[in-house]
C-alpha positions in Angstrom: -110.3 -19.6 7.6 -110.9 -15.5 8.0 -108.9 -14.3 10.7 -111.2 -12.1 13.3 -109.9 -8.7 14.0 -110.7 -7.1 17.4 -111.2 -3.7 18.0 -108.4 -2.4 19.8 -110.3 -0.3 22.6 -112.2 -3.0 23.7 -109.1 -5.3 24.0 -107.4 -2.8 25.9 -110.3 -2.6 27.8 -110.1 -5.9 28.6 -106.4 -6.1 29.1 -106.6 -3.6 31.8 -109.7 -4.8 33.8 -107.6 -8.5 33.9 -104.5 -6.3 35.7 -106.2 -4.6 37.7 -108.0 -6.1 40.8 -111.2 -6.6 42.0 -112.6 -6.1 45.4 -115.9 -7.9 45.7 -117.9 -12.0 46.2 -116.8 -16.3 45.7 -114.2 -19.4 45.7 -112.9 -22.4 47.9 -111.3 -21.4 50.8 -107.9 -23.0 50.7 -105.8 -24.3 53.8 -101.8 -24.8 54.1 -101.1 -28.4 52.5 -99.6 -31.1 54.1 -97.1 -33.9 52.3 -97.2 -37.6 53.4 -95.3 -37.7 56.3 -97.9 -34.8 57.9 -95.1 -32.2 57.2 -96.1 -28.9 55.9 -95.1 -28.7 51.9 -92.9 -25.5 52.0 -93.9 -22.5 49.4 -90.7 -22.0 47.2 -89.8 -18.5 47.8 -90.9 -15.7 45.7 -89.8 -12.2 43.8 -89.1 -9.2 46.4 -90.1 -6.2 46.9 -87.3 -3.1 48.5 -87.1 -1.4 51.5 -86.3 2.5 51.1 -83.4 2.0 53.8 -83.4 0.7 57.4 -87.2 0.7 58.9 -87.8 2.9 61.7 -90.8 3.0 63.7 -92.0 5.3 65.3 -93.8 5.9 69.0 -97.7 6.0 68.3 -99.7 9.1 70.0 -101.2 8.4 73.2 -104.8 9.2 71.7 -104.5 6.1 69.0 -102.8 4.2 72.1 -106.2 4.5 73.8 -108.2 3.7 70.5 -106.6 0.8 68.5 -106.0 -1.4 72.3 -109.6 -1.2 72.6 -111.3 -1.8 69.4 -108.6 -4.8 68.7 -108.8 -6.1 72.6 -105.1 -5.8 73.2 -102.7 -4.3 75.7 -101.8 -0.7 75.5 -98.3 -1.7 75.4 -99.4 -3.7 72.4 -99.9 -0.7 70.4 -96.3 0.1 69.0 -96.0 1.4 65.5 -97.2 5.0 65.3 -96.4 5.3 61.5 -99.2 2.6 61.1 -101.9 3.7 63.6 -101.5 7.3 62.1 -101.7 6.1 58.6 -105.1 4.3 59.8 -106.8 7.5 61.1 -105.7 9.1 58.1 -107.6 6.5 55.4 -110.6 4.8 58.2 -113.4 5.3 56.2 -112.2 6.3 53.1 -114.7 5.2 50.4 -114.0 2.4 48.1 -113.2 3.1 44.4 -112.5 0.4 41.8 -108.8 1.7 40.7 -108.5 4.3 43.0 -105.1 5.4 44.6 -106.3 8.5 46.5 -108.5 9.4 49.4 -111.5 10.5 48.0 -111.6 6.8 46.7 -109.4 3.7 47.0 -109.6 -0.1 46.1 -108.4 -2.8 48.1 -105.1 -3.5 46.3 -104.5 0.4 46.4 -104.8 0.1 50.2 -102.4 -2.2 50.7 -100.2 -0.4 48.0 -100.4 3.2 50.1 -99.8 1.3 53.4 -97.1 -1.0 52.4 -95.3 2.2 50.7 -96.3 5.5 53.5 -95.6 2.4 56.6 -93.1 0.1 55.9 -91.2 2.2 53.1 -91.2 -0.9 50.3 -90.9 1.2 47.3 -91.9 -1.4 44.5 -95.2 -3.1 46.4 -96.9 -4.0 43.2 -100.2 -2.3 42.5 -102.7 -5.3 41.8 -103.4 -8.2 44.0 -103.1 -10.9 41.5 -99.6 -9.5 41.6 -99.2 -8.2 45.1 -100.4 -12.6 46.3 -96.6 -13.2 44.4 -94.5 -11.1 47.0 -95.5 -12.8 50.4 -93.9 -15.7 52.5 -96.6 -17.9 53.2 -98.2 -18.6 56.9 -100.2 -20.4 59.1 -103.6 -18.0 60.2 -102.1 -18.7 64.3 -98.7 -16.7 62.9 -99.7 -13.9 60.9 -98.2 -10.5 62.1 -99.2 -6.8 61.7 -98.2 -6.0 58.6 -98.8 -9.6 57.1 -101.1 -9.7 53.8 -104.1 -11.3 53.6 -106.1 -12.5 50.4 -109.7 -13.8 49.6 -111.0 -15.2 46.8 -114.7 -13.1 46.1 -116.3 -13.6 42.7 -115.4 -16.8 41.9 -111.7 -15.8 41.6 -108.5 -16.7 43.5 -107.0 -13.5 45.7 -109.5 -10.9 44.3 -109.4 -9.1 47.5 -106.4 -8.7 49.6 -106.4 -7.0 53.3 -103.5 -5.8 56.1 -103.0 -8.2 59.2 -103.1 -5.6 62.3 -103.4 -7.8 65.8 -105.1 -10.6 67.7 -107.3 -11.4 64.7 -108.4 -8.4 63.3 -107.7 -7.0 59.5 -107.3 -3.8 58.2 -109.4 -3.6 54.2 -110.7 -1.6 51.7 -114.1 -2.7 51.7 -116.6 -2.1 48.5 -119.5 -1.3 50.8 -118.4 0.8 54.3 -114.4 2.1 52.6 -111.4 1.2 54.8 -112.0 -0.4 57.9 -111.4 -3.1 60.8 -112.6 -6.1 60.7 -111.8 -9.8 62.7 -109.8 -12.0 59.8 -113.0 -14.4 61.5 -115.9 -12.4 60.6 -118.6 -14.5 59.4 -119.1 -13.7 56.3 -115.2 -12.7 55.4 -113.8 -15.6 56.6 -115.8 -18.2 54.3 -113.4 -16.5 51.4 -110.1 -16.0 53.2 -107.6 -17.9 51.1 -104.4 -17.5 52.6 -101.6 -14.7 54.1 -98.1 -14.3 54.8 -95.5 -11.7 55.4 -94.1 -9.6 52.6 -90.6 -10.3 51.4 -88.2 -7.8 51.5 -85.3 -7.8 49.4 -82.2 -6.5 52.0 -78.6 -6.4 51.3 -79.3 -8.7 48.0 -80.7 -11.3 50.2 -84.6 -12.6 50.1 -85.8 -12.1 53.8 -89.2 -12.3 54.7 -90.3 -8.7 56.7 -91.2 -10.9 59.7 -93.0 -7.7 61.8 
């Protein structure tokens, strides 16, 4: 039998679109399973990501105060991280770029990347969301936490898309059409994909914790 030969920029090709994530349309949504005495089948615990030191947040300006409480209907007092509500005016509306890193164009798994590095200081945050869906502690929707990742399945394939958890139901994404934005996780159209989300875990004093913000 004649072996076929591939041309090697077209399997590189192909090699890198597969790493790399998508950020588009298409697959069952799927729910936290249940074993046969109705408790919840723990996740095993995955690979971690590291914290560049001790966190330390800091007290968010009194102008994204006023404009985070009201477009995610929460208390002002709600409103506590300043490194992430500054990090949001700094990307809202950036426009989406398959593979892009920077602010003249970003995909969704860059997003998270940027956020997860410039906010919570995790210094090894993988860069594609088939990889990034590896690092997180799995939760119910009704415990999610800012911070929390989120992952849909659009085009037909399992966590093509992956988003930030901010507050009281709403999502912070790269999104292919409009660029970084806010969104409710229940959206009508976003939630017919959402697959599942957790909090990120952080590796800290060589023990697997789960970042729990």
């Amino acid at each position: 039998m004649r072996s076929i030969s591939v041309n090697k920029p077209i399997l590189l090709f192909v090699i890198s679109a597969f790493i790399l994530s998508s950020c588009s349309s298409i697959k069952k949504t799927q729910r936290p399973v249940y074993g046969n005495n109705g408790g919840v089948i723990v996740q095993p615990t995955g690979p971690t990501v590291k914290r560049m030191g001790p966190y330390v947040m800091e007290k968010p300006d009194k102008d994204d105060v006023e404009k985070y409480s009201a477009i995610m209907n929460v208390k002002k007092s709600d409103i506590k991280n300043g490194r992430l509500y500054s990090f949001l005016n700094d990307w809202m509306g950036t426009p989406y770029k398959y593979g892009g890193l920077e602010k003249d164009g970003v995909d969704c798994s860059g997003f998270v990347y940027r956020l997860q590095q410039e906010v919570y200081d995790i210094e090894n945050m993988p860069r594609s969301t088939n990889l990034q869906i590896n690092f997180i502690k799995r939760k119910y929707e009704e415990e999610l936490k800012e911070g929390d990742l989120v992952f849909f399945d659009f085009d037909g394939r399992q966590f093509s898309h992956v988003g930030v958890y901010l507050q009281n139901g709403y999502v912070v994404h790269a999104s292919t059409r409009k660029g970084v934005m806010i969104i409710k996780l229940k959206d009508p159209y976003m939630y017919k994909y959402f697959s599942r989300g957790g909090s990120v875990l952080v590796e800290r004093e060589g023990e697997a914790e789960s970042s729990g913000r």
